[in-house]
N, CA, C and O atoms as a printed pandas DataFrame, in Angstrom:
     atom_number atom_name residue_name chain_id  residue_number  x_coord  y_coord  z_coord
0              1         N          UNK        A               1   12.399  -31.687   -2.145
1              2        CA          UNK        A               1   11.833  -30.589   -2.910
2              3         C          UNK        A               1   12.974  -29.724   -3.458
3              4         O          UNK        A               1   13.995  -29.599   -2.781
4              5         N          UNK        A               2   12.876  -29.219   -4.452
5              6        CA          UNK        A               2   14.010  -28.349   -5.400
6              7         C          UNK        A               2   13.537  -27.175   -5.334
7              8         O          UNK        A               2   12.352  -26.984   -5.608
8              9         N          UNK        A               3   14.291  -26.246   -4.992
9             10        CA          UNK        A               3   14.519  -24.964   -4.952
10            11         C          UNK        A               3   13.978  -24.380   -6.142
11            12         O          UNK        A               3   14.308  -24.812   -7.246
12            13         N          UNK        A               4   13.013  -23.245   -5.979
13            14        CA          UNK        A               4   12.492  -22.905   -7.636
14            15         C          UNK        A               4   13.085  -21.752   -7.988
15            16         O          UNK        A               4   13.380  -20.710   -7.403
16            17         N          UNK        A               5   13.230  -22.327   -9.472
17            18        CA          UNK        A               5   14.158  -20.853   -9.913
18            19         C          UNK        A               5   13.862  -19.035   -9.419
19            20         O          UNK        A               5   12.801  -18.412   -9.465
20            21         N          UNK        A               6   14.731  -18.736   -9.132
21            22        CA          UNK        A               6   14.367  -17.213   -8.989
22            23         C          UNK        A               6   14.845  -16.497  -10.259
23            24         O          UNK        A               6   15.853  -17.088  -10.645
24            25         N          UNK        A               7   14.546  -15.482  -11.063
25            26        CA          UNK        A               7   14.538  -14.802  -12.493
26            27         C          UNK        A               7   14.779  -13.597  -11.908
27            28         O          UNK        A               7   15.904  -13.211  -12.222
28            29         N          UNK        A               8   14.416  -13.113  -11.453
29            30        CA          UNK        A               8   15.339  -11.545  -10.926
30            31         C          UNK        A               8   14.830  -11.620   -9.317
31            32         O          UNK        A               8   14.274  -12.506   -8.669
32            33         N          UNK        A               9   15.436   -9.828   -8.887
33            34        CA          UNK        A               9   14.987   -9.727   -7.558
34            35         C          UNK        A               9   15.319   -8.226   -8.105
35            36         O          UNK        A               9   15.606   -7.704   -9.183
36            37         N          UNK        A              10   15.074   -7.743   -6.456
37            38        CA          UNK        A              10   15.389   -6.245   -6.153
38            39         C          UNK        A              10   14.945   -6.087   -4.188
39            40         O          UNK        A              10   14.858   -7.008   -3.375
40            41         N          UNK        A              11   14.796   -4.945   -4.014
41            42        CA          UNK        A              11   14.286   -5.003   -2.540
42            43         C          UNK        A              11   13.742   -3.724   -2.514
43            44         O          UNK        A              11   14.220   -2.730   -3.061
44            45         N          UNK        A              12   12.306   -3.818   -1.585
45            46        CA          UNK        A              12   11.304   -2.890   -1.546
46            47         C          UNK        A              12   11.808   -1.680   -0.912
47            48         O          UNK        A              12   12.949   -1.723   -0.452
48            49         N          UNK        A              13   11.039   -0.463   -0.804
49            50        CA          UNK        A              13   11.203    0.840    0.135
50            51         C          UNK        A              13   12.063    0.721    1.173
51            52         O          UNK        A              13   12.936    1.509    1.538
52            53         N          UNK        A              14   11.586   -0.860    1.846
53            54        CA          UNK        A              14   12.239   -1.075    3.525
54            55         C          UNK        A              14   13.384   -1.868    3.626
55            56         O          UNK        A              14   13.991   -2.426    4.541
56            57         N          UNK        A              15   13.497   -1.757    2.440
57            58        CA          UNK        A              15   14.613   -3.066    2.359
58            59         C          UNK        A              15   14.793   -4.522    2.319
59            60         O          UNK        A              15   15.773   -5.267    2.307
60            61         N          UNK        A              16   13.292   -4.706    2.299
61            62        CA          UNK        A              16   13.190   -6.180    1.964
62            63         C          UNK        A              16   13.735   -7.104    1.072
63            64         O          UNK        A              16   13.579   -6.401    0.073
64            65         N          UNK        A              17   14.251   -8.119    0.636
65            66        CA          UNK        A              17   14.436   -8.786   -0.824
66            67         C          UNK        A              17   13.087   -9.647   -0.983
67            68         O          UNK        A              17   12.503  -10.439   -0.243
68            69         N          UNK        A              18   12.826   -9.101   -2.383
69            70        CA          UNK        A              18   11.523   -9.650   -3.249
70            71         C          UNK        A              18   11.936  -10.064   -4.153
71            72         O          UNK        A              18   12.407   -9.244   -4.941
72            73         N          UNK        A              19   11.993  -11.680   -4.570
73            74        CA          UNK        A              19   12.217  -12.470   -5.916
74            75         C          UNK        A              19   10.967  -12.495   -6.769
75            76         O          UNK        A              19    9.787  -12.373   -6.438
76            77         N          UNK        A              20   11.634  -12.719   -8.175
77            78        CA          UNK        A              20   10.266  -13.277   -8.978
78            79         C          UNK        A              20   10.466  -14.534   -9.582
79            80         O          UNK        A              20   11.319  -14.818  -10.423
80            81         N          UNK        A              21    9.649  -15.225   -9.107
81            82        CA          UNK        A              21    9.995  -16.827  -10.060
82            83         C          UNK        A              21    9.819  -16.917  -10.919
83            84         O          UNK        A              21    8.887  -16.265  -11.390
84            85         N          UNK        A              22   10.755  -17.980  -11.927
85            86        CA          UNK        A              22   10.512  -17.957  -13.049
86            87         C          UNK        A              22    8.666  -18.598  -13.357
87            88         O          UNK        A              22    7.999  -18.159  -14.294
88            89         N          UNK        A              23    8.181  -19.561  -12.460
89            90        CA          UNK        A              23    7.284  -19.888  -12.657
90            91         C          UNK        A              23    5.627  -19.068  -12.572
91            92         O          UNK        A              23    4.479  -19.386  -12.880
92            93         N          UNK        A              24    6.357  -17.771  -11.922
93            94        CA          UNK        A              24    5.046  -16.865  -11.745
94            95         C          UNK        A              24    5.111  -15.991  -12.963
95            96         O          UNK        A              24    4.107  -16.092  -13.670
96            97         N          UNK        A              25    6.240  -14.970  -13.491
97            98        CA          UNK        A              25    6.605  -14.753  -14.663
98            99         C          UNK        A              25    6.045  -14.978  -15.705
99           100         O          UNK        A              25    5.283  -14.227  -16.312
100          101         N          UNK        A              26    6.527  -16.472  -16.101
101          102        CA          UNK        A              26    6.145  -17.170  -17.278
102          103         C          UNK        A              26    4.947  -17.608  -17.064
103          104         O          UNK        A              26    4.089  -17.038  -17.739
104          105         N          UNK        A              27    4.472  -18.669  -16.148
105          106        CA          UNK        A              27    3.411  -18.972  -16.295
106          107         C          UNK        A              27    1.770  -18.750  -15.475
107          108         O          UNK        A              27    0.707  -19.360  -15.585
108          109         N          UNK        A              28    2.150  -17.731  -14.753
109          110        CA          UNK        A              28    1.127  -16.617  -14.660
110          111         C          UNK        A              28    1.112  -15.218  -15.147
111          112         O          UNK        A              28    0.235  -14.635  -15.783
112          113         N          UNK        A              29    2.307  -14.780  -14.703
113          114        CA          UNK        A              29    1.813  -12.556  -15.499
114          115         C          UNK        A              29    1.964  -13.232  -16.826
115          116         O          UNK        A              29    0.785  -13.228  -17.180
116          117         N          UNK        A              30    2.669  -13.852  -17.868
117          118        CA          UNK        A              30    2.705  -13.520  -18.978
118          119         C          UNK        A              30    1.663  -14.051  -19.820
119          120         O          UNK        A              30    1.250  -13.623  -20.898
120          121         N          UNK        A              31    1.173  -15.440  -18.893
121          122        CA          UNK        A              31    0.221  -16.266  -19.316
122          123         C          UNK        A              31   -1.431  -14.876  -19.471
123          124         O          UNK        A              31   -2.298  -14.774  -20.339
124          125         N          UNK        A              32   -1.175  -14.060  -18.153
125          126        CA          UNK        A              32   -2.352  -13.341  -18.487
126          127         C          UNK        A              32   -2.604  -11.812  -18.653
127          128         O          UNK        A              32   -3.709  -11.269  -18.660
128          129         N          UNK        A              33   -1.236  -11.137  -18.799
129          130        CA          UNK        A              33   -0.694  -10.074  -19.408
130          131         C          UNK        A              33    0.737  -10.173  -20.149
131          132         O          UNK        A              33    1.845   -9.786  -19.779
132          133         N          UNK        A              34    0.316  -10.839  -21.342
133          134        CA          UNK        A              34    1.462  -10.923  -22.446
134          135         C          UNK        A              34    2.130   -9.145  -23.007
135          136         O          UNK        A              34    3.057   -8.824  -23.751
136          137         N          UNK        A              35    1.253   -8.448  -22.318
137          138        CA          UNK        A              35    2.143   -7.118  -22.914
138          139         C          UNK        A              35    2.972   -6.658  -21.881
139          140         O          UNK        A              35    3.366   -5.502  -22.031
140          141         N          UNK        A              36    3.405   -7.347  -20.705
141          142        CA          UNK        A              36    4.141   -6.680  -19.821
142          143         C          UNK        A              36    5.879   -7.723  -20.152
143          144         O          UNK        A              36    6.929   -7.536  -19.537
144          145         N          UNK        A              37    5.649   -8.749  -21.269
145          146        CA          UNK        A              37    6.708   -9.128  -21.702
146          147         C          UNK        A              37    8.033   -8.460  -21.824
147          148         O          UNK        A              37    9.021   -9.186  -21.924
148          149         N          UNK        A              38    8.178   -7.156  -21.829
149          150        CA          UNK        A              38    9.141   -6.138  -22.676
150          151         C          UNK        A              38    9.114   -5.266  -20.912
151          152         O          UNK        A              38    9.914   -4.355  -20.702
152          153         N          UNK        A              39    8.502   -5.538  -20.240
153          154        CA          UNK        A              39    8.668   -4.534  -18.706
154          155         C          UNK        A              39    8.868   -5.642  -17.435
155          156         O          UNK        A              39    8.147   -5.531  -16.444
156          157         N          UNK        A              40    9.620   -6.434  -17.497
157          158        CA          UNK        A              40   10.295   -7.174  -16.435
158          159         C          UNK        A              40   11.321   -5.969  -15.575
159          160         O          UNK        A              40   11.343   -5.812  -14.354
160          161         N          UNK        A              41   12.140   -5.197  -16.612
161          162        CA          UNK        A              41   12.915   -4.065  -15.669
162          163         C          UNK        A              41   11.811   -3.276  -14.730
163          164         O          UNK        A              41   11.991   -2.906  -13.570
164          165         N          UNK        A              42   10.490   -3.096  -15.617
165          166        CA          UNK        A              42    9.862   -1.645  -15.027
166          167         C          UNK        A              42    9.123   -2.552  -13.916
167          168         O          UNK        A              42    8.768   -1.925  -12.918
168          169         N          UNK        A              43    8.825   -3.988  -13.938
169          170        CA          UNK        A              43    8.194   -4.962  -13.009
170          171         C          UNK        A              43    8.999   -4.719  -11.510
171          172         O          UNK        A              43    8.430   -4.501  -10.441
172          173         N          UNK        A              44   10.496   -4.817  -11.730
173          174        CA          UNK        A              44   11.177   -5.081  -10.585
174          175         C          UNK        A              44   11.138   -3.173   -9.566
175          176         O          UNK        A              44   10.714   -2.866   -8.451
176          177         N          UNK        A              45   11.946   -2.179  -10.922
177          178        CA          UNK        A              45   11.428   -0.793  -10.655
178          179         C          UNK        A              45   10.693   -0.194   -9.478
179          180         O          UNK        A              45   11.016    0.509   -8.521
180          181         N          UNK        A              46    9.179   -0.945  -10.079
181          182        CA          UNK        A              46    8.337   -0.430   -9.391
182          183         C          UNK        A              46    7.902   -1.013   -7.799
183          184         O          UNK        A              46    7.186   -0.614   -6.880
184          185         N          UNK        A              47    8.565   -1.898   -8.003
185          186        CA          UNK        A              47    8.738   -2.784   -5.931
186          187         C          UNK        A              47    9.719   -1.266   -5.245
187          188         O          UNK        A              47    9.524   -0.284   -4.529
188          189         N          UNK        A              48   10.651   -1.813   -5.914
189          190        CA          UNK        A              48   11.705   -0.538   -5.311
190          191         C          UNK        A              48   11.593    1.039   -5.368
191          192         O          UNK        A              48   12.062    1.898   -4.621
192          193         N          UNK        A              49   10.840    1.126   -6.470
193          194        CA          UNK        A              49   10.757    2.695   -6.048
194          195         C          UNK        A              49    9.292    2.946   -6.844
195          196         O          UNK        A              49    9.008    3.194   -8.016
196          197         N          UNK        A              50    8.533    2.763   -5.658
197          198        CA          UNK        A              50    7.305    2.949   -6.460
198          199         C          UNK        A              50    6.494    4.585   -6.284
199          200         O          UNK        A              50    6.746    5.178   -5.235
200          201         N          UNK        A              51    5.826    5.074   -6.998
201          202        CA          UNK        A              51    5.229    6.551   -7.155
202          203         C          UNK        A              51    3.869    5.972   -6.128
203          204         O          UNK        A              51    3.264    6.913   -5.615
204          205         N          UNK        A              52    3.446    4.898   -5.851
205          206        CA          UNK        A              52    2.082    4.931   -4.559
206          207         C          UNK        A              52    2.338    3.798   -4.028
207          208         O          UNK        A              52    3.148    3.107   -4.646
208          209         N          UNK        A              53    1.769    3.245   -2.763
209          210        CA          UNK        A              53    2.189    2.106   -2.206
210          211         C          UNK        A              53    0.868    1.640   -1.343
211          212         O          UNK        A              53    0.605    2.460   -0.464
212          213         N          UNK        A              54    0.005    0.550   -1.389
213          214        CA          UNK        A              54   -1.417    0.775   -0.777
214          215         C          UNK        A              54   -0.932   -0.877    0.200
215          216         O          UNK        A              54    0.122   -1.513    0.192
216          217         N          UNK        A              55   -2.281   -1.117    0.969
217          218        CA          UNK        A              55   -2.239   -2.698    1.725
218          219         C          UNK        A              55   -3.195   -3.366    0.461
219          220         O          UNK        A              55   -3.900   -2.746   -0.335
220          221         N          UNK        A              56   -3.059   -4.268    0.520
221          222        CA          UNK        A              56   -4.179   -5.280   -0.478
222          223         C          UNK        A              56   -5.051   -5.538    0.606
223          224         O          UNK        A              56   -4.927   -5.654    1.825
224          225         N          UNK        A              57   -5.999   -5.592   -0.242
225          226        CA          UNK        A              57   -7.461   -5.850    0.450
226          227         C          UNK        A              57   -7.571   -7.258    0.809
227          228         O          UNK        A              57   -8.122   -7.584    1.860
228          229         N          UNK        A              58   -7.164   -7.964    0.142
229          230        CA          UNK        A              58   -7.184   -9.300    0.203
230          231         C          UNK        A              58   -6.638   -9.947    1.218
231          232         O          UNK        A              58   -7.321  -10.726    1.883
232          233         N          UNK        A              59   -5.311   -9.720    1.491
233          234        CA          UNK        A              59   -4.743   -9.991    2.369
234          235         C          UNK        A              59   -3.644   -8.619    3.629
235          236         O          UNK        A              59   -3.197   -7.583    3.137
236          237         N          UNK        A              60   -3.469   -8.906    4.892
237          238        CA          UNK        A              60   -2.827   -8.104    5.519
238          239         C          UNK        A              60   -1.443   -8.417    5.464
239          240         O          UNK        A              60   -0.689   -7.666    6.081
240          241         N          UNK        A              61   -0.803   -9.702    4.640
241          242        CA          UNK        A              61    0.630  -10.014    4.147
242          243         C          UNK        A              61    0.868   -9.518    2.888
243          244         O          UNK        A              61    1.875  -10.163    2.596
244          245         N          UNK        A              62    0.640   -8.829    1.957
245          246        CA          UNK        A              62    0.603   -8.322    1.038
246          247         C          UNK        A              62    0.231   -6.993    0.486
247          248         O          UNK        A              62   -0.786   -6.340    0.722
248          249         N          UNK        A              63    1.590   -6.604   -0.570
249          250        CA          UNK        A              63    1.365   -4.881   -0.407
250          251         C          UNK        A              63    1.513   -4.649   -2.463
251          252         O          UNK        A              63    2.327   -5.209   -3.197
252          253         N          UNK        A              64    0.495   -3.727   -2.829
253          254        CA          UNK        A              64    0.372   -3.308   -3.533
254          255         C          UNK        A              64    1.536   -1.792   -3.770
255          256         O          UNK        A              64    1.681   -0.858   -2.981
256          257         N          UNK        A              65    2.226   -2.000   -5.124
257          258        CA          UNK        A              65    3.134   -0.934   -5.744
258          259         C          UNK        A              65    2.499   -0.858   -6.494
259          260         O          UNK        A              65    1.612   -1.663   -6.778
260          261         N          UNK        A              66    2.776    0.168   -7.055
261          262        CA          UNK        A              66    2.364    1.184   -8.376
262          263         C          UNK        A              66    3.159    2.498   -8.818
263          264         O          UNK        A              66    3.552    3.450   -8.144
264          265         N          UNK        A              67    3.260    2.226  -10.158
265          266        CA          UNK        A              67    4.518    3.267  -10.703
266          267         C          UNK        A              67    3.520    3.840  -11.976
267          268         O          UNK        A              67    3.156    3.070  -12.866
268          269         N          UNK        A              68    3.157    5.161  -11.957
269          270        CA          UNK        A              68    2.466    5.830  -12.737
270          271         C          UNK        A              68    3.573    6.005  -14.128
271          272         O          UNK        A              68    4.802    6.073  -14.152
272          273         N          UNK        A              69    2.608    6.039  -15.169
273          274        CA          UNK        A              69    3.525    6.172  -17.028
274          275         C          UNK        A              69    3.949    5.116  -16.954
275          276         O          UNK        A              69    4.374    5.009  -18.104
276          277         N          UNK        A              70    4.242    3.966  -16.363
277          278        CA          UNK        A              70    5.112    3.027  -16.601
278          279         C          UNK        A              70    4.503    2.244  -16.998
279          280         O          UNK        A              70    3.320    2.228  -16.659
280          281         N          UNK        A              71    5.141    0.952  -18.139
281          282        CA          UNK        A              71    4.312   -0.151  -18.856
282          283         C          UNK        A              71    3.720    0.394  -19.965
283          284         O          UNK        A              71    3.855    1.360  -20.717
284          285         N          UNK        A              72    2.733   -0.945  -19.738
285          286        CA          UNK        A              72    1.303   -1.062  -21.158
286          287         C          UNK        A              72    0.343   -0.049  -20.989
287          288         O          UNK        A              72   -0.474    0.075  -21.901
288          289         N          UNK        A              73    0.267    0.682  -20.045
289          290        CA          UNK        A              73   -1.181    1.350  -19.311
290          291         C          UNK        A              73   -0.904    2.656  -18.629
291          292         O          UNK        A              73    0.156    3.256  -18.804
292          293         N          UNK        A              74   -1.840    3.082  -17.867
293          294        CA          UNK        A              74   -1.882    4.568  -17.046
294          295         C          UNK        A              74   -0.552    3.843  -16.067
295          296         O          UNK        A              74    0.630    4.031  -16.356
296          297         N          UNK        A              75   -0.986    3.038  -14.933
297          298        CA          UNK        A              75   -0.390    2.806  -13.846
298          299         C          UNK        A              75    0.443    1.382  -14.276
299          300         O          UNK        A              75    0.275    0.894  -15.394
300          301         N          UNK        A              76    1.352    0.769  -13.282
301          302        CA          UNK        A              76    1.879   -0.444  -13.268
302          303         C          UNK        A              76    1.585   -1.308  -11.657
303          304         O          UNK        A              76    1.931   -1.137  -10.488
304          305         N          UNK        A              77    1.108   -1.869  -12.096
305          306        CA          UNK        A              77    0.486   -2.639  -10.329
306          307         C          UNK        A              77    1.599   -4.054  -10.029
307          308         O          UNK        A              77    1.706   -5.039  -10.759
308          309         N          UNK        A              78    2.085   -3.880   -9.190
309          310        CA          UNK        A              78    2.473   -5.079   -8.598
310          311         C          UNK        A              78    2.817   -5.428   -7.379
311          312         O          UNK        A              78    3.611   -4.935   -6.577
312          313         N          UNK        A              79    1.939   -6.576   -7.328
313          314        CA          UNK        A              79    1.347   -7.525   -6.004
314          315         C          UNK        A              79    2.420   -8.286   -5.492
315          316         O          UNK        A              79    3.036   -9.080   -6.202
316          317         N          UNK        A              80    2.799   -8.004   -3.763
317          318        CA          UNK        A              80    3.642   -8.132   -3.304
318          319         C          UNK        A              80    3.901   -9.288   -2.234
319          320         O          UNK        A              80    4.530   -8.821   -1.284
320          321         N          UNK        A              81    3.663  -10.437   -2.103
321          322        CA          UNK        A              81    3.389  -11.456   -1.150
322          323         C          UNK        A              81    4.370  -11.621   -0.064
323          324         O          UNK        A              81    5.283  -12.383   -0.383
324          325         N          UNK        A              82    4.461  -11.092    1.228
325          326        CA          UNK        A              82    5.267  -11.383    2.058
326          327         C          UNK        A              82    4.814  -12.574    3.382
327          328         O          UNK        A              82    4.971  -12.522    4.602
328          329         N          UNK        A              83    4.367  -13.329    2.724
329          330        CA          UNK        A              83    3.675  -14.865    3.666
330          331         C          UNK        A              83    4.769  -15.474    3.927
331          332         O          UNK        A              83    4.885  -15.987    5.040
332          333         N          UNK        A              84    6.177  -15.598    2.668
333          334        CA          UNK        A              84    7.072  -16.503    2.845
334          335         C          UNK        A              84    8.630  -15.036    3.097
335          336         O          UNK        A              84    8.539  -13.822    3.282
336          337         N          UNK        A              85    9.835  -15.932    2.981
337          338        CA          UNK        A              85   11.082  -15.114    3.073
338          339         C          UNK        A              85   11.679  -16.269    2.216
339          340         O          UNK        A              85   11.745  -17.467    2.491
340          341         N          UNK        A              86   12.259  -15.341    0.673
341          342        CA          UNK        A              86   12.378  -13.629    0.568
342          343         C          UNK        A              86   10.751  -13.647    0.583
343          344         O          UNK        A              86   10.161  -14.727    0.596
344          345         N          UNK        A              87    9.966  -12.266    0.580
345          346        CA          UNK        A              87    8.716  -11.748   -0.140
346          347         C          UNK        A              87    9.210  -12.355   -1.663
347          348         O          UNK        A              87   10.303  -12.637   -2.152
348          349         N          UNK        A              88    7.600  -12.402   -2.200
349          350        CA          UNK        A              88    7.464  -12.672   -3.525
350          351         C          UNK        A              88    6.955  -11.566   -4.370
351          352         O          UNK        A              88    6.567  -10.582   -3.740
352          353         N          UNK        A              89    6.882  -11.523   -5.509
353          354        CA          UNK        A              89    6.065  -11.225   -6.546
354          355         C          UNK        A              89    5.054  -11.979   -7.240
355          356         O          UNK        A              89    5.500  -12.634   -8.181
356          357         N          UNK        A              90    3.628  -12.082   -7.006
357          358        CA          UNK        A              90    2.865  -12.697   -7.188
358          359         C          UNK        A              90    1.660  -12.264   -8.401
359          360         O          UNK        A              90    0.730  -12.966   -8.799
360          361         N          UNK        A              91    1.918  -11.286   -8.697
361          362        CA          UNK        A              91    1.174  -10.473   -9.794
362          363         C          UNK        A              91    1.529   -9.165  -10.305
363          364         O          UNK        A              91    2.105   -8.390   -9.541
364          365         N          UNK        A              92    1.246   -8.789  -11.570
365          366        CA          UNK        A              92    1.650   -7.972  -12.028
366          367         C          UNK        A              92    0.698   -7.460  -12.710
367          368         O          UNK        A              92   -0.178   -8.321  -12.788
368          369         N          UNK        A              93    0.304   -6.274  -13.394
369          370        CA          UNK        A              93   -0.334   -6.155  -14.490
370          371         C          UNK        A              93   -0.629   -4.545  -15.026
371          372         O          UNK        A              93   -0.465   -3.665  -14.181
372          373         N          UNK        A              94   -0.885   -4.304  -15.843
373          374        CA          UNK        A              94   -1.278   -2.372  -15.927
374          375         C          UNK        A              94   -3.117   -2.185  -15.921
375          376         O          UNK        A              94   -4.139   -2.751  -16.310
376          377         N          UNK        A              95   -2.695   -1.105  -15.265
377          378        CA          UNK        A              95   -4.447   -0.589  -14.658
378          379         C          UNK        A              95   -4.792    1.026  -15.248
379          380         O          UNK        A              95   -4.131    1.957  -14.789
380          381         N          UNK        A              96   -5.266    1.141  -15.707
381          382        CA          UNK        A              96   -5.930    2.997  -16.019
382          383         C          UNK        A              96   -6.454    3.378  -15.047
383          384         O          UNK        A              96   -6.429    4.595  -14.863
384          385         N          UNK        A              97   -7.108    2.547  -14.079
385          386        CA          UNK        A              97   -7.480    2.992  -12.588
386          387         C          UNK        A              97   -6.635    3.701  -11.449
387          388         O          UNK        A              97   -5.604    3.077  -11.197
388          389         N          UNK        A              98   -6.814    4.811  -10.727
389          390        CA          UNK        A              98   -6.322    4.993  -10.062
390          391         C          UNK        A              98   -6.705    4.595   -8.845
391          392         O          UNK        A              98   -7.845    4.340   -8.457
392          393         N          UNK        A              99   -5.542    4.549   -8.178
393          394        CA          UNK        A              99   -5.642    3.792   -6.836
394          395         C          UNK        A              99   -6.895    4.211   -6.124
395          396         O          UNK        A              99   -7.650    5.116   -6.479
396          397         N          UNK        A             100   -7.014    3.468   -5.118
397          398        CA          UNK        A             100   -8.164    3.547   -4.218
398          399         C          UNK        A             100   -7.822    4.891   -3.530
399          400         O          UNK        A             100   -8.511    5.908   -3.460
400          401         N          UNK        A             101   -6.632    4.649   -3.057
401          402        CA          UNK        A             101   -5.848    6.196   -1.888
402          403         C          UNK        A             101   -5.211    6.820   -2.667
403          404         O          UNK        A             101   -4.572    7.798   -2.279
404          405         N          UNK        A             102   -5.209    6.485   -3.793
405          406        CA          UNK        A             102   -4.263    7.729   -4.384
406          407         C          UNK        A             102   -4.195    9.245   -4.183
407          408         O          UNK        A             102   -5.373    9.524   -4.406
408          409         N          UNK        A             103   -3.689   10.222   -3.952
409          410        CA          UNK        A             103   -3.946   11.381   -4.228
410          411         C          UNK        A             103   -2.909   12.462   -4.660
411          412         O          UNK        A             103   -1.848   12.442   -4.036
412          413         N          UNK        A             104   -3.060   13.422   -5.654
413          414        CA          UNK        A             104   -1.881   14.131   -6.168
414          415         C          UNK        A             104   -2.049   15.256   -4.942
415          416         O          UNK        A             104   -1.258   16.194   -4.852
């Protein structure tokens, strides 16, 4: 098995390292948010220094960031997969919703 490309990184609040593959990138966020093309910087950004930080519902290995003004939209969401090492980036996308816990 071949090693899959990694396209950037950064590391979360705790210090984790979180890659993004080229294959999630290209052929998932862009495949289904083509306007976050031009926010790969504000993608990585918002792992590392994000303005809210929630658990995903979905799973208890995975953590939701969010960086308010940033991107296409109100918020910038991105889905954080720590099942494997490094953690991944597994989704991305902009939301007008505010978080579930959010609070100013």
């Amino acid at each position: 098995m071949t090693p899959e490309e990694i396209l950037a990184e950064t590391t979360d609040p705790h210090g984790a390292r979180v890659v993004l593959l080229r294959r999630v990138w290209e052929g998932k966020i862009l495949r289904d948010h083509a306007e976050l093309d031009a926010h790969l910087d504000d993608v990585l950004r918002t792992v590392a220094e994000p303005d809210h930080v929630a658990d995903d519902r979905s799973s208890f290995e995975r953590t939701r960031y969010y960086s308010r003004g940033v991107g296409p939209s109100r918020w910038l969401l991105v889905v954080v997969s720590y099942e494997q090492q490094p953690a991944r980036i597994i989704s991305a996308f902009g939301t007008r919703k505010d978080p579930v816990s959010w609070s100013e």
